[in-house]
DOBABA-922306 format. One record per residue (C-alpha): residue number from 1; residue in three letters; chain; x, y negated, z. Coordinates in steps of 0.001 Angstrom, whole numbers. Layout:
N
   marmar   pakol   banu         u         v         w
      NUM     ALA      A         X         Y         Z
...
This chain:
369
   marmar   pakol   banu         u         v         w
        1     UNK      A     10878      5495     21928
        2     UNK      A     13222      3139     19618
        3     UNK      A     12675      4535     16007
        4     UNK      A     15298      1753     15063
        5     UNK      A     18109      2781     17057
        6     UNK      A     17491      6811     16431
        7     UNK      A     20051      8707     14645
        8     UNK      A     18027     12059     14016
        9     UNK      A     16962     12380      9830
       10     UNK      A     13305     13778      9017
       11     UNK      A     12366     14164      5537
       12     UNK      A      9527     12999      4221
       13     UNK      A      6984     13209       933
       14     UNK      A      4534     11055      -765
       15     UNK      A      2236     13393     -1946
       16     UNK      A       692     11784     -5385
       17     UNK      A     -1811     13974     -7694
       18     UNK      A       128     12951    -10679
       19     UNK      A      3699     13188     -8516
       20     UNK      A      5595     14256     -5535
       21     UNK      A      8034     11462     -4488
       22     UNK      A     10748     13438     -1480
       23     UNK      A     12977     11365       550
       24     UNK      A     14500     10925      4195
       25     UNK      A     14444      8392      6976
       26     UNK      A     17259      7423      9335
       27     UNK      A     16090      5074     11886
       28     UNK      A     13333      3442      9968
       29     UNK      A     15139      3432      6796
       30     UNK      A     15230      5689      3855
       31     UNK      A     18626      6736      3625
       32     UNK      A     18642      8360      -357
       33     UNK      A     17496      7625     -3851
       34     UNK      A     14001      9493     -3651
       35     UNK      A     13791     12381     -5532
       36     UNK      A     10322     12901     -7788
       37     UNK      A      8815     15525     -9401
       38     UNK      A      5726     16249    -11099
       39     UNK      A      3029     17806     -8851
       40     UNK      A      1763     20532    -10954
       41     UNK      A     -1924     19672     -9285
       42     UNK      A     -3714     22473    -10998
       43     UNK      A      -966     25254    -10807
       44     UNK      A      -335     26423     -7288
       45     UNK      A      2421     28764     -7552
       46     UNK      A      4417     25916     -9345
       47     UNK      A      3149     22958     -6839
       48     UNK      A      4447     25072     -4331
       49     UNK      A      7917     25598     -5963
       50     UNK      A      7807     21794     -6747
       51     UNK      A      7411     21151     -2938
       52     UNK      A     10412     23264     -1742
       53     UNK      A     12509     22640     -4744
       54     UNK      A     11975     18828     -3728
       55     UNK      A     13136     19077      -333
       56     UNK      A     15752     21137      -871
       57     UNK      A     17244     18189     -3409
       58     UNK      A     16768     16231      -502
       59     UNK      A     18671     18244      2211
       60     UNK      A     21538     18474      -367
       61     UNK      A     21453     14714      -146
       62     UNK      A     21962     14271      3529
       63     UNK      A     25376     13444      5087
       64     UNK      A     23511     15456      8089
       65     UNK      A     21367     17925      8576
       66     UNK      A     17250     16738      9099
       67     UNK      A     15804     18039     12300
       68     UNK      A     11653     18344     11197
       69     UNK      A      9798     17427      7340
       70     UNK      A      6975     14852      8147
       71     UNK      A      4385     13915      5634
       72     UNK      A      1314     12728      4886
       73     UNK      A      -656     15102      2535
       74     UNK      A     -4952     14811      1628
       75     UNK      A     -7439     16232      3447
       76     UNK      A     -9474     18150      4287
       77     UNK      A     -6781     19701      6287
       78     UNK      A     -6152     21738      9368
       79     UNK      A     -3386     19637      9950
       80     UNK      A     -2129     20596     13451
       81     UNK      A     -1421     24091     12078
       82     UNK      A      -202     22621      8601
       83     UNK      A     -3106     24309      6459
       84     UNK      A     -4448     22723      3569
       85     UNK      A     -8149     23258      2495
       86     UNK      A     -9451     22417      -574
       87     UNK      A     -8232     18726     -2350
       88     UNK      A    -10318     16664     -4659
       89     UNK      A     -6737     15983     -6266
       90     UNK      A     -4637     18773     -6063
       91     UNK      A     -7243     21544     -7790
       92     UNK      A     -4582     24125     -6658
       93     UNK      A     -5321     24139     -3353
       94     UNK      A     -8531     26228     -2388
       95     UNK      A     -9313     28260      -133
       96     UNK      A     -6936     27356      2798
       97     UNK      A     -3043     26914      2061
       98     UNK      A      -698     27173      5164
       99     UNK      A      1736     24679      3585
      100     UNK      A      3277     23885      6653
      101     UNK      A      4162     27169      8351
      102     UNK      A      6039     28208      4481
      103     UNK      A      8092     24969      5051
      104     UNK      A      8774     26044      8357
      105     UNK      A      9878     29290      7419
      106     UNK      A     12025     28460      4295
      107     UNK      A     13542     25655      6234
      108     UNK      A     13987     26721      9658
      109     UNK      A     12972     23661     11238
      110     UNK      A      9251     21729     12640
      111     UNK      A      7070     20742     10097
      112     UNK      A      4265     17968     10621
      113     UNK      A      1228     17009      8295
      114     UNK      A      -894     14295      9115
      115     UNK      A     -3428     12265      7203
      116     UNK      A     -2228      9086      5209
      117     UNK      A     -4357      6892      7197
      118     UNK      A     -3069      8112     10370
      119     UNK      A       198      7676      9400
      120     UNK      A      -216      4289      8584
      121     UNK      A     -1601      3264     11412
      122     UNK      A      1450      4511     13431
      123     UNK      A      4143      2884     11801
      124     UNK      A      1954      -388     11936
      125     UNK      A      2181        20     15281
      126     UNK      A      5644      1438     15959
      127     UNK      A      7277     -1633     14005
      128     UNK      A      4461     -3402     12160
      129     UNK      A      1755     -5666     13592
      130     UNK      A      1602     -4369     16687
      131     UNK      A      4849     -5264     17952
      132     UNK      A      4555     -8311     16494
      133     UNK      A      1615     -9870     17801
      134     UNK      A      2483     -8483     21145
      135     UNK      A      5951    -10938     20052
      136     UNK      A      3639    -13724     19202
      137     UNK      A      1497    -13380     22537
      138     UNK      A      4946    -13271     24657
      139     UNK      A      6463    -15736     22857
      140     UNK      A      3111    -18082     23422
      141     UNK      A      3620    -17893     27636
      142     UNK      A       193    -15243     27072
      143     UNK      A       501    -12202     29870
      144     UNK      A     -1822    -10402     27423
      145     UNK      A      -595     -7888     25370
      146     UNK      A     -2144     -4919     22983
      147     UNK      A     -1680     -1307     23465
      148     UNK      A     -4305      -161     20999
      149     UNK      A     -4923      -478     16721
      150     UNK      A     -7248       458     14663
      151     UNK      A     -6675       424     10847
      152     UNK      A     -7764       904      7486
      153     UNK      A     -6555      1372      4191
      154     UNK      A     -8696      -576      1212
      155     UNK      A     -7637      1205     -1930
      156     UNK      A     -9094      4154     -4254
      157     UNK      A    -10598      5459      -683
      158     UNK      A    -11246      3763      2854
      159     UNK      A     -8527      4983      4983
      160     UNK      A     -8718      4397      8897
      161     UNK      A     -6828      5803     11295
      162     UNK      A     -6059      5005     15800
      163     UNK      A     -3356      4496     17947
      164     UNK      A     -3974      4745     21661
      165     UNK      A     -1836      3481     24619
      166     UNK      A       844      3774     21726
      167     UNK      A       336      7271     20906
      168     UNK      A     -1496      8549     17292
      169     UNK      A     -5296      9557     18395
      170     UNK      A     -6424     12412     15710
      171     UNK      A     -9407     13725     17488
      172     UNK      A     -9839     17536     18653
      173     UNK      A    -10637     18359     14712
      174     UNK      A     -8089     16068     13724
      175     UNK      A    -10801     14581     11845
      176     UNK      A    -10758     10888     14023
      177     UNK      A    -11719      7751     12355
      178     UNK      A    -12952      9233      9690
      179     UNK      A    -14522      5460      8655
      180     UNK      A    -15125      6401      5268
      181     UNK      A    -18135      7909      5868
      182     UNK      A    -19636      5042      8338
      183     UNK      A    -23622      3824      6626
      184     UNK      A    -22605      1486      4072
      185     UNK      A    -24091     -1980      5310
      186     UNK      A    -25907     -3811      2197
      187     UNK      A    -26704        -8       627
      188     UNK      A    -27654      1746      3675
      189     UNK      A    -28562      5493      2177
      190     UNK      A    -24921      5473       706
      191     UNK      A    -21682      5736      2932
      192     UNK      A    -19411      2533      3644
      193     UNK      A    -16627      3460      1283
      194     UNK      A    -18682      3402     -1711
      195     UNK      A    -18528      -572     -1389
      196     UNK      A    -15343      -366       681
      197     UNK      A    -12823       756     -2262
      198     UNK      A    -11511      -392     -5924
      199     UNK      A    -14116      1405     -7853
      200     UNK      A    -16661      -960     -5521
      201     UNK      A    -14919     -4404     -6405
      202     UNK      A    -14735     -2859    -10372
      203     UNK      A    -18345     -1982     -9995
      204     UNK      A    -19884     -5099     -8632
      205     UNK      A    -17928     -7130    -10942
      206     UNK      A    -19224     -5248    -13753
      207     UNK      A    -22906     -5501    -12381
      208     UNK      A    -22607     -9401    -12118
      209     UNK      A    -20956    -10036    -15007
      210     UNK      A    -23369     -8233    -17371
      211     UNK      A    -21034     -5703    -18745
      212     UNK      A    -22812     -2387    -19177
      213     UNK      A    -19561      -651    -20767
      214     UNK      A    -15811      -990    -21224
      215     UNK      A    -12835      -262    -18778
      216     UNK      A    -13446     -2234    -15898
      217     UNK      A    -10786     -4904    -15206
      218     UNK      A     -8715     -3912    -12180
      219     UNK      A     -8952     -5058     -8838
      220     UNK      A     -5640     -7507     -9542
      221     UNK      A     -7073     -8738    -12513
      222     UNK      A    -10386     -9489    -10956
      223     UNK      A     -8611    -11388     -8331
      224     UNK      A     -7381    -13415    -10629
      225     UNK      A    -10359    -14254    -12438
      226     UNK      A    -11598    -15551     -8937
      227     UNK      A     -8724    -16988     -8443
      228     UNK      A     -9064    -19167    -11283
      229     UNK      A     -6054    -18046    -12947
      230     UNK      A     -7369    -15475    -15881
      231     UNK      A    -10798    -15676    -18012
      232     UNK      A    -13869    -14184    -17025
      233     UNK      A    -16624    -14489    -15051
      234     UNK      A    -15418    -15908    -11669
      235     UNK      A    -18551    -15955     -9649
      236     UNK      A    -18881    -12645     -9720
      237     UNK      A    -14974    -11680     -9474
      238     UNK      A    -15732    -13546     -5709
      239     UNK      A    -19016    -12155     -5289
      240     UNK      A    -17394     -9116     -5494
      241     UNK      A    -14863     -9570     -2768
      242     UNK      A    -17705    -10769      -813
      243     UNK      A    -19290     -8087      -846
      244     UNK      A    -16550     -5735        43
      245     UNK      A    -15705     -8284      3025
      246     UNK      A    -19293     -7959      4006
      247     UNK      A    -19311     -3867      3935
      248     UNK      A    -15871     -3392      5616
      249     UNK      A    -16792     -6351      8779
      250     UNK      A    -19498     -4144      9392
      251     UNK      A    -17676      -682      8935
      252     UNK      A    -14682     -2525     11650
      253     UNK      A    -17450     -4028     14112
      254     UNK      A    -18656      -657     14622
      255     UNK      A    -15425       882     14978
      256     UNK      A    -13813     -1668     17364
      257     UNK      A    -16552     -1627     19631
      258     UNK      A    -15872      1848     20610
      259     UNK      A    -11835      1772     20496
      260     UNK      A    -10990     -2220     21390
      261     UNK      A     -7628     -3171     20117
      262     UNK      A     -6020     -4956     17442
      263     UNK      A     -7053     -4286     13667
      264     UNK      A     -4647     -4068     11158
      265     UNK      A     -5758     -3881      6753
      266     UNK      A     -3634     -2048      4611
      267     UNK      A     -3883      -671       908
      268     UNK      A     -4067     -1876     -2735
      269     UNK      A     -6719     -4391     -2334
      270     UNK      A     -4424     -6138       365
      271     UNK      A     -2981     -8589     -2252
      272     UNK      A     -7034    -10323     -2404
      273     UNK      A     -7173    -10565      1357
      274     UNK      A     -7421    -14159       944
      275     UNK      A    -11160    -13767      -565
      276     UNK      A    -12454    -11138      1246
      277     UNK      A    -10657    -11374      4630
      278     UNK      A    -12432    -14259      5803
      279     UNK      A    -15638    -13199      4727
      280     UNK      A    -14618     -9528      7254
      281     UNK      A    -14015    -12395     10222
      282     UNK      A    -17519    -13929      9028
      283     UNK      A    -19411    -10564      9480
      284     UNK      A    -17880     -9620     12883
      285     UNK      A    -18622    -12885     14359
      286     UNK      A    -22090    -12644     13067
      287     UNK      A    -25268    -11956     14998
      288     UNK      A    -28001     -8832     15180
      289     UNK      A    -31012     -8557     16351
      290     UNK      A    -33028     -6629     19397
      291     UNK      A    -36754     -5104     18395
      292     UNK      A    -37849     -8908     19581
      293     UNK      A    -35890    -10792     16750
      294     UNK      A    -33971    -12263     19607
      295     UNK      A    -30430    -12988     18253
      296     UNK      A    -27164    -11954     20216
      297     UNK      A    -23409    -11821     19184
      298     UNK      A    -22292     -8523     16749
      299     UNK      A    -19487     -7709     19194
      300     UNK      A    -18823     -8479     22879
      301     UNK      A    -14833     -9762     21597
      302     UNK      A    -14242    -12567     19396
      303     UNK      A    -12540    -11415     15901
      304     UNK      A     -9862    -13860     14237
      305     UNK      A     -8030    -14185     11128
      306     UNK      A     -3974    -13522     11714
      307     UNK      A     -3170    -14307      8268
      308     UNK      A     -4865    -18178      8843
      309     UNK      A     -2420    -20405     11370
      310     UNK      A     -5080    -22483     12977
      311     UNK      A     -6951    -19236     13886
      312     UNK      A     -3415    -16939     14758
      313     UNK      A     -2780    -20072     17073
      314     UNK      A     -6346    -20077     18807
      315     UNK      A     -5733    -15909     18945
      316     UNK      A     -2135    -16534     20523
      317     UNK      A     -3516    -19429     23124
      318     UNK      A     -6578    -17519     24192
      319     UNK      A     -8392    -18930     27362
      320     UNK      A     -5829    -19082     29456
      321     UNK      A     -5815    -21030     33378
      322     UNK      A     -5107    -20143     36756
      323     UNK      A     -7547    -19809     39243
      324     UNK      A     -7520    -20142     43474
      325     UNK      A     -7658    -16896     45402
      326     UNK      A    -10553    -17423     47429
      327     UNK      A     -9342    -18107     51228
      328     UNK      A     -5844    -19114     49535
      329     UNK      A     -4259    -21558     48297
      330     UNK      A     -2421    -19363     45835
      331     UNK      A     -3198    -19411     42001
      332     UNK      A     -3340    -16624     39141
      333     UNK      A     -4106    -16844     35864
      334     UNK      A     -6675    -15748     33668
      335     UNK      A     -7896    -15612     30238
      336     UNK      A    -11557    -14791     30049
      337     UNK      A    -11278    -14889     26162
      338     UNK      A    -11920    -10943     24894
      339     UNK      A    -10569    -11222     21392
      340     UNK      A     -9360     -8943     18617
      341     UNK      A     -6686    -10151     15466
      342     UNK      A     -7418     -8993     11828
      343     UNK      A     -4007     -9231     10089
      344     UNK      A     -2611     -7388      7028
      345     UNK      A       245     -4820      6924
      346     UNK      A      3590     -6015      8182
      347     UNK      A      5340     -3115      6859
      348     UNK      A      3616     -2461      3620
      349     UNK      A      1224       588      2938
      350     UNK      A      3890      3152      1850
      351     UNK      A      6693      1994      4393
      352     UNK      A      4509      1976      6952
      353     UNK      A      3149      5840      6071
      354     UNK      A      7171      6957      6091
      355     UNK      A      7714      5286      9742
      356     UNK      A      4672      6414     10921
      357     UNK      A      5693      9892      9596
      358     UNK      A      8908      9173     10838
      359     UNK      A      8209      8512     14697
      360     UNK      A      5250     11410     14678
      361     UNK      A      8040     13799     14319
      362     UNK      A     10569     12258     16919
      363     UNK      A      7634     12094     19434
      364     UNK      A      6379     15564     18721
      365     UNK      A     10212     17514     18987
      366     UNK      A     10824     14837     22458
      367     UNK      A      7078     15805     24156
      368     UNK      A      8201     19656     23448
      369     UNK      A     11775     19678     24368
């Protein structure tokens, strides 16, 4: 399926607590001036009139008419049968919602919810990272190419979501990769995204710095304090980047044992990668123990840095060499090297939601039809 080259519209939503942000995408591009309105989180008669008032702005907007809606909206959801349960966010939705059949009805056409995370992961790999490492590899004479990605979002939450063999894996709950909730590493009776999120980096800056009260600086501003480039206490701004490195390497080993693909970081925190990536790489390399206190490698693949050339050019060349059939004289080649890439959105977090909503609803209307 070539997103790029398909003519069909879907409209889409960004589905804030503060705002609803409607639009629609024409091969991989929004095609209108979004339209936004306020959510009305805690009123649900009026969120609901935001929602189809929204998309109805939209269809008036098309030069065609859309053939599905496609959006990401929070969970927890039943979101193969479009049902919303209750949101952290949204107070207005309790008790169950079925969101997505009323859009189906009003609008008389398929109507898919997914989860944010999900979505992300699928445009990564429609026309993200995915298709372009797989560019790098061919470009690099490598036969090796990557058909699976695993990814997470670093931002107010810790996001994940799996493609498989190309297609969005959701899980017979559609409750898959649910990382969030992984044993956080360095605090192990807590869960992984309670070090794996902005109000971690805030926190553990605060902690190191000695400040007991106050707004916290934000995660940009601590950056720059590591970064040298603002006051404060810079040890801890990069302690605390550490530390999130150290919780979400652990949080990714465990995951990308069990599905084995690429890995691909998206999210607010994205624009500190340079601090805490490396230290991810560093903790996936690493080592554990057996009952003896005999050491072996964390994983059985070898992680490495995209976003660093000499390590995206060791990824690229791999292992490769040809080998003799045995009884022949003929040669084939092989790379022995198992390896994942670590590499930060292509596409950006929000672009990469709308594609990945986007293609879901091509590939779901083409697999019924």
């Amino acid at each position: 399926m070539d997103t790029n080259q398909d003519k069909r519209i879907v409209m889409t939503l960004d589905a804030g607590g503060t705002n609803f942000v409607f639009s629609a995408i024409r091969s991989n591009e929004e095609i209108i001036n979004p339209v936004t309105l306020p959510s009305h989180a805690d009123n649900l008669d009026a969120c609901l009139s935001t929602i189809l008032k929204g998309f109805s702005e939209v269809k008036n907007k098309l030069p065609s008419n859309p053939i599905a809606i496609s959006f990401a909206f929070p969970g927890p959801a039943d979101y193969p049968s479009g049902i919303i349960g209750d949101l952290p966010n949204l107070p207005a939705f309790r008790g169950g919602v079925a969101l997505g059949p009323m859009l189906e009805r009003h609008f008389d056409i398929p109507v898919y919810i997914n989860n944010d995370g999900d979505l992300f992961v699928y445009g990564e790999a429609i026309a993200g990272i995915l298709p372009w490492v797989n560019g790098l590899l061919a470009a690099g004479g490598s036969s090796k190419q990557y058909g699976n990605l695993f990814g997470v979002t670093l931002g107010t939450g810790f996001g994940a979501g799996i493609v498989r063999n190309n297609e969005l894996f959701t899980g017979d709950n559609a409750v898959a990769a649910e990382i969030w909730l992984m044993r956080n590493k360095k605090y192990p009776q807590t869960y992984a995204e309670e070090g794996a999120s902005i109000r971690a980096v805030q926190k553990s800056y605060m902690k190191d710095a000695g400040i007991k009260s106050g707004i916290p600086p934000s995660p940009k501003e601590i950056f720059e304090i590591a970064a040298g480039q603002a006051e404060g206490d810079r040890k801890a701004a990069i302690a605390a980047f550490l530390e999130l490195g150290e919780i979400v390497g652990d949080a990714l080993a465990n995951a990308i044992t069990l599905v084995d693909g690429l890995i691909v970081i998206g999210g607010g925190l994205t624009g500190a990668h340079s601090i805490f990536l490396p230290g991810i790489i560093d903790e996936m390399n690493g080592h554990i123990l057996s009952y003896k206190g005999e050491k072996m490698n964390r994983l059985v693949i070898k992680a490495f840095n995209l976003e660093d050339d000499t390590q995206r050019d060791l990824f690229i060349m791999g292992e490769q060499r040809e080998i003799l059939i045995p009884g022949t004289s003929e040669k084939v080649k092989y790379d022995p090297l198992k390896r994942t890439g670590i590499g930060i959105s292509r596409l950006g977090t929000s672009k990469a939601v709308a594609i990945g909503a986007y293609a879901f609803a091509l590939n779901s209307i083409d697999n019924i039809y």
